[in-house]
C-alpha positions in Angstrom: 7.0 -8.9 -32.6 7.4 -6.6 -29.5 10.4 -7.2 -27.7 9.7 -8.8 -23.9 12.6 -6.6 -22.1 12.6 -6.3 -18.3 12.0 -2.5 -17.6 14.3 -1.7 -14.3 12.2 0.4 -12.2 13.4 4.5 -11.7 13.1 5.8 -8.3 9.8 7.5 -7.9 8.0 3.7 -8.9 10.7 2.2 -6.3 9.3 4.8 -3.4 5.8 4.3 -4.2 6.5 0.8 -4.0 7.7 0.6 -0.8 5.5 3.4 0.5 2.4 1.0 -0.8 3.9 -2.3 1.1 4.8 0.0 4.2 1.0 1.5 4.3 -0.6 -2.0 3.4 1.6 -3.9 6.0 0.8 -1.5 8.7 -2.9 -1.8 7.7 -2.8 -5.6 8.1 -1.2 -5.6 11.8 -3.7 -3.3 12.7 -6.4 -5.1 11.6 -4.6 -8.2 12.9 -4.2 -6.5 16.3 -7.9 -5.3 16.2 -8.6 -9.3 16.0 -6.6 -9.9 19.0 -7.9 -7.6 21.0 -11.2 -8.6 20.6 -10.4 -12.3 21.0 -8.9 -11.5 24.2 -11.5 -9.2 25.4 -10.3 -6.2 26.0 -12.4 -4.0 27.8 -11.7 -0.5 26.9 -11.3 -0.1 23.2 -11.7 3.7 23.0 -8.4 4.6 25.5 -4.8 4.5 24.8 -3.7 3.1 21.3 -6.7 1.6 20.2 -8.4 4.9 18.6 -5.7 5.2 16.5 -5.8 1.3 15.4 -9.2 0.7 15.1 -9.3 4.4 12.5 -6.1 3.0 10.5 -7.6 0.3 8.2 -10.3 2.7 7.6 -7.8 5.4 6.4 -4.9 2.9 5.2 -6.8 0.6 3.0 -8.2 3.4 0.5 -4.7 4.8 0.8 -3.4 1.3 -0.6 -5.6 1.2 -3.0 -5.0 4.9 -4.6 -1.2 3.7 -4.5 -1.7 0.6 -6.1 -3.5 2.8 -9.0 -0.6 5.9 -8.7 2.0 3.1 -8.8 0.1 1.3 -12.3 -0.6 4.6 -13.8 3.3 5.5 -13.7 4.9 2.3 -14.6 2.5 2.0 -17.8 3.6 5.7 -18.8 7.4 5.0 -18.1 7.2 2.1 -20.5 5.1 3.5 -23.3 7.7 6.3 -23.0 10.3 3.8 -23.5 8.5 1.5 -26.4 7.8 5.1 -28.0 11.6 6.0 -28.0 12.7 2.8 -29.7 
């Protein structure tokens, strides 16, 4: 029988952890902003800030996404490292 052990997570999966929360929570207010602002009406979406919030789901989404892979691909390795060693 294979042994359930929790597997404490090293540093580079702890970074790429909060890196993928920290890109995916910033993509949500964005998005969540982007809501408000149209709600409200806002006339001039293309000045100021609003470039920058309208582009970042676009760019922060498939960023999450790529993470969310990178961070699977390395915790699978770790423990097949680990189960190997044993």
């Amino acid at each position: 029988m294979a042994k359930s052990t929790a597997v404490p997570l090293n540093r580079t999966e702890r970074v790429l952890a909060f890196v993928l929360a920290a890109v995916t929570g910033l993509t949500i207010v964005a998005i969540v902003a982007l809501l408000v602002a149209r709600a409200a009406h806002v006339a001039d979406l293309g000045s100021g800030v609003w470039p920058v919030v309208a582009i970042l789901p676009l760019v922060g989404l498939p960023a999450a996404l790529v993470l969310a892979i990178v961070l699977i691909v390395v915790m699978n390795t770790r423990r097949r490292r680990l189960d190997a060693g044993q």
